[in-house]
N, C-alpha and C positions, 0 to 999 in steps of 0.2 A: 769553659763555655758549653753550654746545652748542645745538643745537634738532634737534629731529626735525620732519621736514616729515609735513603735513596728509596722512591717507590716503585720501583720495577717497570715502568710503563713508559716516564719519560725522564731527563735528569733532574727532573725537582727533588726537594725533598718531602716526605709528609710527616708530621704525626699527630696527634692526638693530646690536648693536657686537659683536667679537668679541676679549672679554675675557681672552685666553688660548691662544698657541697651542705645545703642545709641539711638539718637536724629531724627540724617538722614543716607543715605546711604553710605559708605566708610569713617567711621569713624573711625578710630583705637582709643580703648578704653582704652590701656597701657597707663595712664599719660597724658588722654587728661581731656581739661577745666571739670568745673563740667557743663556745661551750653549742654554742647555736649554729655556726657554718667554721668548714673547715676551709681554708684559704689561703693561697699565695705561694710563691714556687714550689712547696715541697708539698704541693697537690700531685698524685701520683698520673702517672700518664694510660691514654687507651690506646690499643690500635687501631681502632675506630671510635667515632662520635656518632654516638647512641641516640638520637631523634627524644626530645620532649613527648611526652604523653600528649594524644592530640587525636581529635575524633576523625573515622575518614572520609572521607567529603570527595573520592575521587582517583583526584589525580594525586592523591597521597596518600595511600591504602599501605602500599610497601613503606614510609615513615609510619605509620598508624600501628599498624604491627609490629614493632620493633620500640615504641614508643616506652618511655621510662620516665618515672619522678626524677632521679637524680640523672641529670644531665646537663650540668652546666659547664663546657667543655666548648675551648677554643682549638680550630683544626688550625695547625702552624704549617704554611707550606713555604718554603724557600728554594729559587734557581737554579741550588747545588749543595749539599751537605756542609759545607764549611766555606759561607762566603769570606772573604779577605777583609770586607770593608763593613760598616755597620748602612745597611741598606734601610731605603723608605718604606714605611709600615704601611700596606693598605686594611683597612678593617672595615671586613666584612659587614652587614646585618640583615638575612635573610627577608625574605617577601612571606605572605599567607595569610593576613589581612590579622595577624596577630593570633594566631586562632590555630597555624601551622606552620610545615615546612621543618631546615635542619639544615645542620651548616653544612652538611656533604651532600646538599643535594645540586647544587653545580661544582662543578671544580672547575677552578680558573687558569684554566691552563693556557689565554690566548697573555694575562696577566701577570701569570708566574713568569712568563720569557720574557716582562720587560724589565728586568731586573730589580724587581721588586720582593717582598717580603711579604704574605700575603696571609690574613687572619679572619677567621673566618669564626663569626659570635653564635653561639645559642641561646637561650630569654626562655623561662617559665611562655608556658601560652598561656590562652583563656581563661575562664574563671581560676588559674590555678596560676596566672601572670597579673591579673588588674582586682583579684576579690577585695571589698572592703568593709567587709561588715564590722558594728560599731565597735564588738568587744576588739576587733583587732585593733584598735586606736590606742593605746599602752605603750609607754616607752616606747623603745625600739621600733616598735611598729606603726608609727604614728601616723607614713607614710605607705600605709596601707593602700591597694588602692592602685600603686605603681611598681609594683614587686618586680615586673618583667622590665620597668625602664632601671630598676635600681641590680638589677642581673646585667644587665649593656653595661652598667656606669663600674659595676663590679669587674666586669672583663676585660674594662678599656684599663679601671687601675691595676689590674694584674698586666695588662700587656706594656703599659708603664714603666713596673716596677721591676716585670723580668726578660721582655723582649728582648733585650740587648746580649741575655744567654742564648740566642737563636739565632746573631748576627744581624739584631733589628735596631734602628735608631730611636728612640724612646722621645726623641723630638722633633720627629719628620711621620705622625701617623696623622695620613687620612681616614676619616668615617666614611664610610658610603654606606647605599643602601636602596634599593629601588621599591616602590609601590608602597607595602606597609611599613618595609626597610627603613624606604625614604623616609617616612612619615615618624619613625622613630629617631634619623637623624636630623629630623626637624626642632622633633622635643629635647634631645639633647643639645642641639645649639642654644635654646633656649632654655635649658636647667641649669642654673647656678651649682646643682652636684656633679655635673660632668665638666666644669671650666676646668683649662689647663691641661685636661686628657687627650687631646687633638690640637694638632695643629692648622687641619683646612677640612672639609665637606664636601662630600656630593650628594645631593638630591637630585634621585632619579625617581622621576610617575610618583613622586608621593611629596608632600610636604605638613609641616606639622597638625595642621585642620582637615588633608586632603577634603576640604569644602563642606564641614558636618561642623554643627556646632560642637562647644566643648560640652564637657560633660561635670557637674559640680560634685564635690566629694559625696554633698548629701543623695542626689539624683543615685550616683553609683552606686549608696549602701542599699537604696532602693531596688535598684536591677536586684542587685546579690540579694538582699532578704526575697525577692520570687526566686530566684534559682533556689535558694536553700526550699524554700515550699518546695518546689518541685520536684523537690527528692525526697521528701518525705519528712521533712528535718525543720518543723515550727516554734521551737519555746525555745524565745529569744535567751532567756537564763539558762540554756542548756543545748546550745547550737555549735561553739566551736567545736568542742572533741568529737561530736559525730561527726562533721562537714571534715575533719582530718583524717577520721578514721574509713570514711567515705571510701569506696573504690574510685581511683580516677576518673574512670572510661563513667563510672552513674553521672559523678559532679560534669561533667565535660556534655554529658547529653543533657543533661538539666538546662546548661545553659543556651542549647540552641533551640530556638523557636520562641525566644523568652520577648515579652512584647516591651519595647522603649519607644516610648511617644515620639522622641526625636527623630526617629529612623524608620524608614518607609523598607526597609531588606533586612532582617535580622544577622544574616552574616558582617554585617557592618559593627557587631553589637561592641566591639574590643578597636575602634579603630576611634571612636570617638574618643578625644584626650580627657585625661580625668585632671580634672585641677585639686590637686593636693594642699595645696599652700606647703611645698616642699620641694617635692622633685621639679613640680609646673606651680609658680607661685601664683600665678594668673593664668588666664585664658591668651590661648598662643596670639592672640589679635592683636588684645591687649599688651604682650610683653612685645611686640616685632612693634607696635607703632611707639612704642615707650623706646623705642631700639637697645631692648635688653639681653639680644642673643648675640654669642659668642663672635668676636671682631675677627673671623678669619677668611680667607678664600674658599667663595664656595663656584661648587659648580651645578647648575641647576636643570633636569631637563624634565622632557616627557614624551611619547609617542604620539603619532599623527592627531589628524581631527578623526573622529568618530571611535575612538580607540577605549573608549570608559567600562569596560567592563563588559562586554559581549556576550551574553546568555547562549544558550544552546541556539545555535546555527545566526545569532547576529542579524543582521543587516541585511538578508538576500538580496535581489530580485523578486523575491517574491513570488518565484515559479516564472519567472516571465522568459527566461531560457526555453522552458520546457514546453514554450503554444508553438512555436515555428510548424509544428506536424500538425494539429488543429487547425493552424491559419490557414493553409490552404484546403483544408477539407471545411472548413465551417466559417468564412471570413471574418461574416461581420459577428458574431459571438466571438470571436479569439481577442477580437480586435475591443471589445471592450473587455474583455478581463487583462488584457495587456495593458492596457491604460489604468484600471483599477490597479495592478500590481505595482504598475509604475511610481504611482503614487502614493500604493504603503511603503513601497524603499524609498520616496522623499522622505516622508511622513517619521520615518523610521528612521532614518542616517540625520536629520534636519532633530530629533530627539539627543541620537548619542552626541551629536558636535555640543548641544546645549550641556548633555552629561557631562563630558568633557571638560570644558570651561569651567562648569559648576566646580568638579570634580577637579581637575590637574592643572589646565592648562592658567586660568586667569587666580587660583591660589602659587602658582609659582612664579607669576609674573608679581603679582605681589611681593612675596618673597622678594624676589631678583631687586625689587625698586626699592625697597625698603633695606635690605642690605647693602646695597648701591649708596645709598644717601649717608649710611656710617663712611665714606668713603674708601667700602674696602670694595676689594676687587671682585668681581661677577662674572661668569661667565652663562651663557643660556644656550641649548639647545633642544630643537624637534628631533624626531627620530619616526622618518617615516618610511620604512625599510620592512618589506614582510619579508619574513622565510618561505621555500619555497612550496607552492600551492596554497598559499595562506595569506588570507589579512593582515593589516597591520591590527594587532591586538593587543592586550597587555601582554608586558613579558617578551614582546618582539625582539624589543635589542637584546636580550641574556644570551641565546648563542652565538651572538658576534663578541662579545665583551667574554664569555668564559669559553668559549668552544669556537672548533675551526670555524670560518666561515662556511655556511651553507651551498651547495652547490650550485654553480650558475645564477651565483649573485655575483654583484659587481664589487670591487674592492670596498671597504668599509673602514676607516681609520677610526671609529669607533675607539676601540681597545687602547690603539696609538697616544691619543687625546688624552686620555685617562690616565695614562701610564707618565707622559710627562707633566701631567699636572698633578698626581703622586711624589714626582721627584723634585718638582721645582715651583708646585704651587702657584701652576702655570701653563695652561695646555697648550702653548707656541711649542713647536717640536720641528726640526728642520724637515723639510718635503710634504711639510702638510701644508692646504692650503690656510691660510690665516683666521684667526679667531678672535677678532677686536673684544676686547672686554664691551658687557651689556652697558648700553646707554639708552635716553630716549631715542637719540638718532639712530639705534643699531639693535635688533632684540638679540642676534647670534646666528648660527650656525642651523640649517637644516642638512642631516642624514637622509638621502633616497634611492631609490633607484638610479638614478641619472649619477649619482655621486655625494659631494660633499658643494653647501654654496651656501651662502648669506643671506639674511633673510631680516628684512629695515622693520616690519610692520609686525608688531604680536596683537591688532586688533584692538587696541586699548581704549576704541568708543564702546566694545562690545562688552568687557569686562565694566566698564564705568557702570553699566546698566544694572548689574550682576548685585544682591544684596548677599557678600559673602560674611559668614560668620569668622 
């Protein structure tokens, strides 16, 4: 049996394998030659997992720097060096709207204590995860287009085929995944290449549309033939070997700022699914009302109202804090720009709840009902729980789910929830309060401040209204 050595910190174990390594650029490594990617247990191992090449946007400058072509590498982390028993697989798939992030960029340590086995995926990103330009339509690569979903479906048959040298049970792994995560284990529930690689789901803030239309093979070769423009790279008979020979970091900026009619944010540009006729045979609407995605337990959530993506400084007041010392020097001037403020934070919070919905809330009720009606098991919940000094925003629940909980918050069983619906495909857990599977009569479970408590109504005059793709 395989082992991961103890990582000094706490008694889990860690390490590093690297599941996948292509040859050249837009290779898909699901079931390609061996001549083209190298694959499957006797992929040699890292001591760390090396971040995807990915441009930096921020709050991912330190992955940016360290960023690498070959990194297709699952972090194995297990409760104790040599479990006894072959434990439930949870599998990871990181957040960054497709475009970034890495699998060590949280560590799931509140996850690893629940006796679980826990895997952590890395995916090609951006133009260098979804390119589909025409000449790449050839053999092998037909499924051009979806390289970064055919990198997950590669990772899940390695953790398959060799988890069980790690002390993992190769028939008890959940997917998860939160925001973009989510939205990828949306598309895998709904790829006929991923059937059989899982046994249950969690979509968390993300589902397979997160609320954007699909994106058609032709539309996509269209993005990529401007990205190639905008590197400098035009004669269609003579485009692949420069676009490979390409520096990353040039292809990666080419792609951002690149105009799609569909999409009113260019960050978005990797988030809209590409329908292949392969990986995504149809548009994710059309496969969930056909109820073509995978019959297993899932569990579906998202973060409060107004929680859709919050731009630099969100949703204030709108200064309206800051008149109390004018109102009494100036009354009646304070006192209309208090009311003007007041009602750009309607105006403004009464926008993201619609984002929201557009965005999370009424594509995962979707989801929930439509999975619901195969008569498999659902589970739903909100999560409206800020960290301390902070909104609820995207990404709110991750340090309760991989990190202690935050200071002078209130208990959160959050993590609890997860960990037995890991193990039994089922989030009842003794001392929790109860979690009725989703029905019309019952939406599930809300996380807040106040606690944990139930919650009958998901709004569903408001969503009816809603013309989701």
């Amino acid at each position: 049996m395989a082992r991961c050595a103890a990582n000094g910190r706490t008694k889990a174990a860690q390490c590093f394998v690297q599941f996948s390594l292509p040859r050249r650029r837009w290779v898909r490594c699901a079931g390609a030659p061996a001549a083209d990617c190298a694959m499957g247990a006797s992929a040699r191992r890292h001591p760390a997992a090396t971040p995807c090449v990915q441009p930096a946007l921020g709050w991912n400058n330190a992955m940016a720097k360290r960023g690498i072509e070959e990194c297709l590498c699952v972090e194995v982390q297990t409760p104790k060096p040599h479990p006894a028993e072959p434990l439930p697989v949870f599998a990871w798939i990181h957040s960054g709207a497709n475009v970034a992030g890495s699998a060590d960029g949280h560590l799931p340590t509140n996850l690893v204590a629940q006796n679980m086995l826990v895997v952590t995926l890395q995916y090609r990103l951006g133009a260098l995860g979804f390119l589909s330009l025409p000449e790449l339509s050839d053999g092998d690569n037909e499924a051009a287009g979806n390289v970064a979903l055919l990198d997950q479906i590669a990772a899940l048959r390695w953790v398959h085929d060799n988890i069980a040298q790690f002390g993992g049970d190769p028939a008890r792994v959940t997917i998860a995944g939160q925001s973009a995560g989510g939205q990828d284990v949306g598309l895998l529930m709904l790829s006929p290449l991923a059937r059989g690689l899982f046994s249950a789901a969690i979509e968390q803030r993300g589902t397979a549309s997160v609320g954007l239309p699909a994106r058609s093979l032709e539309d996509n070769r269209a993005v990529d033939v401007s990205i190639a423009k905008r590197t400098g790279i035009d004669n269609p008979a003579a485009r692949l070997q420069p676009l490979r020979a390409l520096p990353a970091e040039r292809l990666l900026k080419a792609a951002q700022g690149v105009d799609v009619p569909a999409l009113d944010d260019d960050g978005y540009i990797w988030l809209q699914a590409v329908v292949d006729g392969r990986v995504l045979p149809r548009a994710p609407a059309e496969l969930l009302a056909a109820g073509a995605q995978a019959k297993v337990p899932l569990l579906i959530g998202l973060c409060g109202a107004g929680t859709a993506l919050r731009r630099r400084g969100g949703c204030r007041e709108a200064g309206a804090s800051r008149l109390s010392r004018p109102r009494r020097r100036h009354p009646a001037h304070a006192s209309r720009r208090h009311r003007a403020a007041r009602r750009a934070a309607m105006q403004c919070n009464a926008s993201m709840q619609l984002s929201t919905d557009l965005t999370f809330r009424c594509p995962a009720v979707t989801v929930a009902q439509r999975q619901a009606a195969l008569g498999v098991p659902v589970w739903h919940s909100v999560f409206d729980t800020a960290v301390p000094c902070g909104q609820v925003t995207q990404s709110a629940e991750l340090p309760f789910l991989f990190k202690n909980l935050p200071i002078g918050q209130p208990p959160v069983f959050l993590p609890r929830y997860w960990a037995a619906f890991v193990q039994h495909s089922n989030p009842h857990a003794k001392g929790l309060p109860a979690w009725p599977a989703f029905a019309p009569t019952h939406a599930g479970l809300q996380f807040d401040a106040r606690g944990v408590h139930q919650i009958k109504d998901v709004r569903p005059g408001a969503c009816a209204h809603l013309d989701l793709p």
